[in-house]
N, C-alpha and C positions, 0 to 999 in steps of 0.2 A: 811517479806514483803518488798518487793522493793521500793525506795521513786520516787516520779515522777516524771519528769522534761520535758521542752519543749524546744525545741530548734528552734528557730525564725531566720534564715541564710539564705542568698538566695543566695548566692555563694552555688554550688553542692559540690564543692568538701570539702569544710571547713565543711559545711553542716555534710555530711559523715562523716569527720574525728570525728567532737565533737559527732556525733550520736554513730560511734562506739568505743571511748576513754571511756565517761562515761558508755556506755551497760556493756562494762569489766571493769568497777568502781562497778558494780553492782547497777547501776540505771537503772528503767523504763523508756527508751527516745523515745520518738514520737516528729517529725520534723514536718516542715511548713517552706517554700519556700518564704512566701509572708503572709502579715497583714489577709489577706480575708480565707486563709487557717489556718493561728493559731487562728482565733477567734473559726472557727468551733471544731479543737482540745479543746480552752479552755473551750467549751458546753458540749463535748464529752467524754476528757477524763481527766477533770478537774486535771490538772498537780500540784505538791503542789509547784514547782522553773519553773519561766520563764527564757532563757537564751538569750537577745533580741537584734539583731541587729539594729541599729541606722539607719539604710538609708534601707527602703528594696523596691522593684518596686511598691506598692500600698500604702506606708504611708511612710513617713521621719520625723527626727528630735523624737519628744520627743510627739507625739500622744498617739501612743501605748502602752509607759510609764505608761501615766499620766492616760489612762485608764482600764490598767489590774494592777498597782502596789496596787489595792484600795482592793484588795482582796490574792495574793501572793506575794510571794518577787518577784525580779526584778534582776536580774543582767544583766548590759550595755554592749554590742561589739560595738565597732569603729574602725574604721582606720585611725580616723584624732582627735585624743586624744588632750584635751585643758585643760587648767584649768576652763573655764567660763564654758564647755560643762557639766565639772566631777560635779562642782557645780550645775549648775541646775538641773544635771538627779537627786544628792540626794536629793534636795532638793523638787523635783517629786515623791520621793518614790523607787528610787534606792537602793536598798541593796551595791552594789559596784558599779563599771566602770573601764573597762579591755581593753586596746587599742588594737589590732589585729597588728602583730603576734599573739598570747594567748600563752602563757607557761601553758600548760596541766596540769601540777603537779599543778602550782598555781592555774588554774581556779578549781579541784577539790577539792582543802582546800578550797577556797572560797563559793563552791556548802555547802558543810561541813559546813563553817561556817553561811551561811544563812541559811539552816533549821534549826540549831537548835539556831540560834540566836534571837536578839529582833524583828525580822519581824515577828518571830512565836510565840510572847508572848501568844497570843491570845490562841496557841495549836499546838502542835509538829505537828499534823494531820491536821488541819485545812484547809478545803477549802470551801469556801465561793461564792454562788452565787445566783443572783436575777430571779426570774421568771418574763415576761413577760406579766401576765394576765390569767383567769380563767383557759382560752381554750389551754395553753398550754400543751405536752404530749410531753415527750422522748423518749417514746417508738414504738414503729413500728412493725406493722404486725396488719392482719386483721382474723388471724386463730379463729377456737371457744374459744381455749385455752385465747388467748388473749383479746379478746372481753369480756372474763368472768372475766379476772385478771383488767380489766378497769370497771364495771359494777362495782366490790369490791373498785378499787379505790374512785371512785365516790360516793361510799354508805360513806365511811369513813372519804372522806377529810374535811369537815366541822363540825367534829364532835372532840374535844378535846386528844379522847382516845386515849391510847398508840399501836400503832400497830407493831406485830411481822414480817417480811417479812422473808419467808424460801425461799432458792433455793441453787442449785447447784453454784459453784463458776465460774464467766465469764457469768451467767444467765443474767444481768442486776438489781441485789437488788437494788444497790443505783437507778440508774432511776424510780424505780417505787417509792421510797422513794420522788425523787424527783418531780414525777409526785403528788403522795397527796399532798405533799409541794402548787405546784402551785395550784393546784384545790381547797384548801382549804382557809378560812379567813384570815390564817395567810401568805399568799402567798407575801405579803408586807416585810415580813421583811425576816432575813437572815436563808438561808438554811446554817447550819452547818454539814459537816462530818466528824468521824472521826474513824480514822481505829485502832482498841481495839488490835490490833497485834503489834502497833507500838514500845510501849512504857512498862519498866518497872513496874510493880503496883507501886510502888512509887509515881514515877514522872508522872502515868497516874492518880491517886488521884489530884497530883497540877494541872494538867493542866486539867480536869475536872470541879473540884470546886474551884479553885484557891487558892491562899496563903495570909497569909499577911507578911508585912515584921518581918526577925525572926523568922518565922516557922519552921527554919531548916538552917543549910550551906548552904551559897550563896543566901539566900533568902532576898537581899538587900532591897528589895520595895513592897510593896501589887500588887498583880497580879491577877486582874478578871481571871474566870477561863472560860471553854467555854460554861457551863449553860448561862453566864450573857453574851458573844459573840454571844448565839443565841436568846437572851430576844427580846420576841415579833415573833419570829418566828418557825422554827423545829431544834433540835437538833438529825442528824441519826446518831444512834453508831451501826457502820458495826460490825460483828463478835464477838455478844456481850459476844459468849461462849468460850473468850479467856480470860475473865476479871477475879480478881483472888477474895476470900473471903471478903475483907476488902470493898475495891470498890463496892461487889452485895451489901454491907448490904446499904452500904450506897446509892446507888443507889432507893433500894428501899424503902430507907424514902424518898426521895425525888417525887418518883411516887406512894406515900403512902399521904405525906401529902402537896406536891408543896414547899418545904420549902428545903434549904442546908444550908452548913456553910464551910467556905473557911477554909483551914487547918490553924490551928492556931487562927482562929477566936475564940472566946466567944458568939456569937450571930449570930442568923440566916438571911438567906436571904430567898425573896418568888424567885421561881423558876417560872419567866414566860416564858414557852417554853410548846411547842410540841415535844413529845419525841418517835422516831420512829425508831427500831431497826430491825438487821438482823444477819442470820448466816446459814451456809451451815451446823452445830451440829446437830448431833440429842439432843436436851436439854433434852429431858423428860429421856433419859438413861443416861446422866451427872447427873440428880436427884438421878436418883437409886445411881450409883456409889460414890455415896458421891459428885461428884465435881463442882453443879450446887446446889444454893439453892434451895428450895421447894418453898417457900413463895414466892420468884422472880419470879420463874421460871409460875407460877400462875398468877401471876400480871401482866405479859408481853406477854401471850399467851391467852389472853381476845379475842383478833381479832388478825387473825392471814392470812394474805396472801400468798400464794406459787405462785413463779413465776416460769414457767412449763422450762423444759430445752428446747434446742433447735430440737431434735430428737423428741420430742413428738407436735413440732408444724411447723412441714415440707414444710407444705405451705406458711410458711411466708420469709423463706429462699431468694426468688428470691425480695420479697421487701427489705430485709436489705440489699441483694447485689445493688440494686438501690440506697437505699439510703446509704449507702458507697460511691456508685460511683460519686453521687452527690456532695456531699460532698467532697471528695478528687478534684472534675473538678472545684467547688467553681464557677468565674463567666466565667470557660473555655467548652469546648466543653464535654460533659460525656460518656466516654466509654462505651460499651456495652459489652457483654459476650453472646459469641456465641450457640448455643444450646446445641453443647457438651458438650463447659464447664458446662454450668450452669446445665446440666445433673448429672457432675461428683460432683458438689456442693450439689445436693441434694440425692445424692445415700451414701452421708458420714454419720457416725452416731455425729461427732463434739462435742466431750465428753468436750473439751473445751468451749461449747457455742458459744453464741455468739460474746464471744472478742475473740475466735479463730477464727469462719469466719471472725470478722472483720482484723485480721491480714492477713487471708491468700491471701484476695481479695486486701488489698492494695499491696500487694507483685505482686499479679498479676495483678493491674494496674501500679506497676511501669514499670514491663517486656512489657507489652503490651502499654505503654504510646504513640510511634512512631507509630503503627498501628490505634490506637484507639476500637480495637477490642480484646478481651478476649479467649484466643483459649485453649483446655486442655494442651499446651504445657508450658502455661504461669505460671501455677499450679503448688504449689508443687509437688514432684513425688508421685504420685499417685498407688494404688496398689491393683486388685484384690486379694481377699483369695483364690481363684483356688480353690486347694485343701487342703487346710489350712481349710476350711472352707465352710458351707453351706450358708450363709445365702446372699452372693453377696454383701455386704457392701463393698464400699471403702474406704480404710484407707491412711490417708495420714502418709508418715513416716517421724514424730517427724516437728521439726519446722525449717524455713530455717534461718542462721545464715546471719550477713551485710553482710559478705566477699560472700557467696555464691550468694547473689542476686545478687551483683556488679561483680561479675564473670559471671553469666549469660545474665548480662544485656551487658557487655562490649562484650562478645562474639557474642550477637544479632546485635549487631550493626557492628562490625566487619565485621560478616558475610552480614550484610544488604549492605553495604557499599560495598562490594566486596576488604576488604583490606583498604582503603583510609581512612591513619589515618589523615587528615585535616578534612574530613569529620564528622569523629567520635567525634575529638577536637567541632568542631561547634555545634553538639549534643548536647554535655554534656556542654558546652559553659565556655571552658576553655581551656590555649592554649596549641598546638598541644606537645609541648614538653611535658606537665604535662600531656595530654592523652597517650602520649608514655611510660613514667611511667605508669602512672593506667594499660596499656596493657599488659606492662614487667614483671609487679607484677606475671601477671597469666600468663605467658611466651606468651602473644599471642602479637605477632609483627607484622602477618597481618593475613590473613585470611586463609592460608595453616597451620599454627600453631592451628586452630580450632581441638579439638578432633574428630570430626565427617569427618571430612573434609579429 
């Protein structure tokens, strides 16, 4: 599983560079331009490393810091590095501070070093966040499907029990996790996630129930573990059918009798949490096969939720592309998609889900960003089954890489422009020299060098 990081740049071009450096580090990276756009990322797709630029056009100085470092690490970008500056951002909750140029190599040992370092004592997974009030809901669409999967949330939230969520992967599990969370009593305190793929069974025992000092090598000091991180609130453990023997058993004393014990410990702790778990497994054939206990597996599928994929709830398709689109425009004007497209959006079957429409629609707001308009051209390549095939599904083929969307976008513009690379520099609002690079890269020096052209 990929770890996840956000990147907070408002320079485009540096922006891209760290988006696509760490992508081929093998991180999960989702950008923002601006403070009003990364807040919406941190709701959405709660990042476990912020990567945060110091001056951006909607907040400056040490805002932003001081109020996302209360939940992930932090690492600082500047370009007017100080020493009074280095001190107060740690002394805010900075994990580091990196003055700009960035040496690449260093900022991903540093990436490296703050996940798994003391900012994540709490939990290698850990991510942490507050709900707003009863009435709050993550999720989106008004189909039967979903209407029924809210009627279940609802029946459940105020009620202590442990609830299963099943779905496909990119369904949405953690938001419905996180929608009980808010709708329930314990909506007050902290929503913990944490993803059971991450970590060795070892080191997912410590970071679970935690340690005390001397439990093991390197075990310098007692470490609450993330039971007692999410005390008073909900603890979700995504993909709970990756966790290995040692961990079920103990798990389920703890949803057996509210009670754990930190490795090494001699005496028990009460377990105040809400414990709400998910998995795209079939568990009940992990039972047969030996490799899912009985007794867990029993205990944890009391109530149990399916959240429907995205091909069996069709109609909701054209609200998530709304609200994507909202979301990405933040407090600017919100693109629309034009009939065609939004034809060809719901003619897909999206085995991906929902995090793959959400990827393909920001891709096609970023092609489409100068028009404000969504056309099928903006869309990944798209492709009847002709004769491949009866059923008229469109498929999109595979997923677009940085380099090809900045290839098509540079080519849009290009061609928009008729050639006029000052033009194109003002665009992308960087100067004309370094647009003439970005263009060379993909041999287009004006608009006769277009493929089409």
């Amino acid at each position: 599983m990929k770890r996840s990081i956000l990147v907070v740049e408002d320079d485009p071009v540096l922006n891209h560079l760290l988006v696509k450096t760490l992508s081929r580090a093998g991180f999960d990276v989702s950008a923002a331009r601006a403070w009003s756009e990364a807040r919406l990322c941190l709701e959405s797709d709660a990042p476990e490393l912020v990567l945060l630029d110091m001056n951006l056009p909607d907040a400056r100085d040490f805002g932003p810091l001081a109020e996302v470092a209360q939940t992930r690490p932090v690492i600082m970008l500047t370009a007017f590095g100080s020493i009074n500056q280095a001190v107060e951002a740690m002394r805010l909750g900075a994990v580091d501070y990196l003055v700009k140029p960035v040496n690449l190599d260093e900022l991903e040992l540093v990436i490296h070093r703050a996940l798994e370092g003391s900012r994540l004592r709490a939990g290698d997974a850990l991510r942490t966040a507050r709900s707003t009030g009863p009435a709050f809901s993550p999720m989106v669409g008004d189909s039967p499907a979903m209407r029924r999967l809210w009627e279940l949330v609802q029946a459940v939230a105020d009620d202590d029990v442990t609830v299963m969520i099943r779905g496909e992967s990119g369904a949405g599990k953690e938001l419905v996790a996180q929608a009980i969370h808010a709708a329930g009593g314990r909506r007050d305190g902290h929503f913990v996630a944490v993803d059971c793929c991450t970590l060795q069974e070892t080191l997912f025992e410590s970071e679970l129930f935690g340690h005390e000092r001397g439990a093991f090598t390197g075990a310098d000091r007692r470490k609450p573990g993330l039971i007692e991180a999410a005390a008073e609130g909900t603890l979700f453990l995504d993909e709970i059918g990756e966790i290995g023997p040692v961990v079920q058993a103990k798990l389920l004393r703890v949803l057996e009798t509210g009670r754990f014990r930190r490795v090494g410990a001699t005496t028990d702790l009460r377990a105040n949490v809400r414990v709400v778990l998910a998995t795209n497994r079939d568990l009940a054939r992990m039972v047969r096969e030996g490799k899912f206990r009985a007794d867990l597996y029993y205990r944890i599928s009391a109530f149990e939720v399916t959240v429907p994929p995205l091909r069996e709830r069709r109609e909701d398709i054209a609200a998530l592309v709304a609200h994507f689109a909202r979301r990405r425009a933040g407090n600017g004007p919100v693109p629309v998609f034009s009939p065609e497209a939004l034809g060809a959006l719901l003619a897909y079957d999206w085995p991906g889900n929902v995090r793959e429409l959400r990827n393909v629609v920001e891709r096609a707001l970023i092609l489409a960003s100068r028009t404000g308009v969504v056309e099928p051209g903006h869309l990944p390549p798209l492709q009847g089954l002709g004769d491949d095939g009866a059923d008229g599904q469109i498929r999109i083929q595979g997923e677009p890489s940085l380099e090809e969307i900045e290839r098509h976008y540079l080519a849009d513009l290009l061609q928009r422009y008729d050639g006029n690379r000052r033009k194109v520099a003002e665009v992308l609002g960087v100067s004309e020299r370094t647009a003439y690079r970005m263009l060379a890269r993909y041999g287009y020096r004006n608009r006769l060098d277009l493929p089409d052209a």
